[in-house]
Phi, psi and omega in degrees: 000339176246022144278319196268005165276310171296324166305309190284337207262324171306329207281282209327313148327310177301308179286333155311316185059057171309296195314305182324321205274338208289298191281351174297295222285331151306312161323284189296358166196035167287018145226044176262150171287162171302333204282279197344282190324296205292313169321292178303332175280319171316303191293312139334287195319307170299310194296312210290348183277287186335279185327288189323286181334305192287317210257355196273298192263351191229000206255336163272357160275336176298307204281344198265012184272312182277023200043047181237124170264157193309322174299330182295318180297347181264333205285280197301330179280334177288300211308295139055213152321328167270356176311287192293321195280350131001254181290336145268031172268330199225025181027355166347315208283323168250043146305297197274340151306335153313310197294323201287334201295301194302296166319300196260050189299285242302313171226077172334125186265126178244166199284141175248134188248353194305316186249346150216126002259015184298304207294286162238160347267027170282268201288322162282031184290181183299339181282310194282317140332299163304294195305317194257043146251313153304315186295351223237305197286353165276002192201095180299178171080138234277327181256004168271332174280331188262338153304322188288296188305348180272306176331261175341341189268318206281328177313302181295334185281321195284299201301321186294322236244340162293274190328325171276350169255343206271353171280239184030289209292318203290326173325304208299291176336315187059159177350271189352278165307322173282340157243023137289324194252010156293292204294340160289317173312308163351278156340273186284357150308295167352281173315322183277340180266324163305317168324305183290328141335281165354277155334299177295295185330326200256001167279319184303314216227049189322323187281017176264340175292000000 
């Protein structure tokens, strides 16, 4: 049981990527208060445990159900994603904050970001969906799954306790430094979101390999 605890806490880690996610979701709610942050990660953390969980015990029969493969979940979370990397490359995102601050000063609306795109598809994403659906079917029985669901609990805990340092660090930094590393973050968001395409794309589509 602590072999396969460590197996599930290794795969999942790598592929959840707390330290990754961690300074995008600062990018992404640098104009929010500390309580607004500390909400939306708790809240993101949580959705993204649901979902993993719901797809952990439900998820190969809901897709073989609806006729949906996995790769359509890589396709659609990179198109996505790039999307977001986008707007921070190009600063829209505080474009449009700028706009609402003008309408709405007394009480400026900030974006919540918690369920799209932290919870998915940055922490629920399809790679992390796929693993803990492979791990729980590769290892029958009611307490080797609730070893996997703990791995996975320790993950999630780890990825909240990222989210919850990376406003602090990014502050430290100031404005400047901070829309040099949105638009480098930007980037390689870009890229991880083109990655995912790829991906799918070439699982769809082997003579692409």
């Amino acid at each position: 049981m602590i072999d396969l605890f460590i197996s599930a806490f290794v795969t999942l880690f790598v592929v959840i990527d707390p330290p990754g996610c961690a300074p995008i979701y600062a990018s992404l709610t640098s104009g929010a208060s500390a309580a607004q942050r500390r909400s939306m990660a708790l809240r993101a953390t949580i959705i993204a445990g649901a979902i993993l969980i719901f797809f952990a015990m439900f998820g190969e029969a809901l897709l073989a159900f609806l006729h949906i493969d996995l790769d359509s979940f890589r396709i659609a979370g990179g198109i996505m994603l790039f999307v977001i990397a986008l707007e921070m490359v190009f600063e829209k995102r505080t474009e449009r904050r700028e706009q609402r601050a003008e309408k709405v000063i007394a009480t400026p609306e900030i974006e919540d970001v918690s369920v799209f795109p932290m919870a998915m598809p940055m922490l629920a994403g399809p790679g992390s969906i796929a693993s803990v659906m492979l791990l729980v079917a590769q290892n029958n029985g009611f307490d080797r799954a609730l070893v996997i669901f703990g791995a996975l609990l320790l993950v999630l805990l780890i990825s909240l306790g990222a989210l919850l340092a990376a406003g602090p660090l990014m502050r430290l930094i100031g404005g400047k430094g901070e829309a040099i590393i949105t638009r480098l973050l930007g980037v390689l968001l870009a890229a991880l979101a083109a990655q995912f395409v790829i991906d799918g794309l070439k699982a769809s589509f082997p003579s692409l390999g």
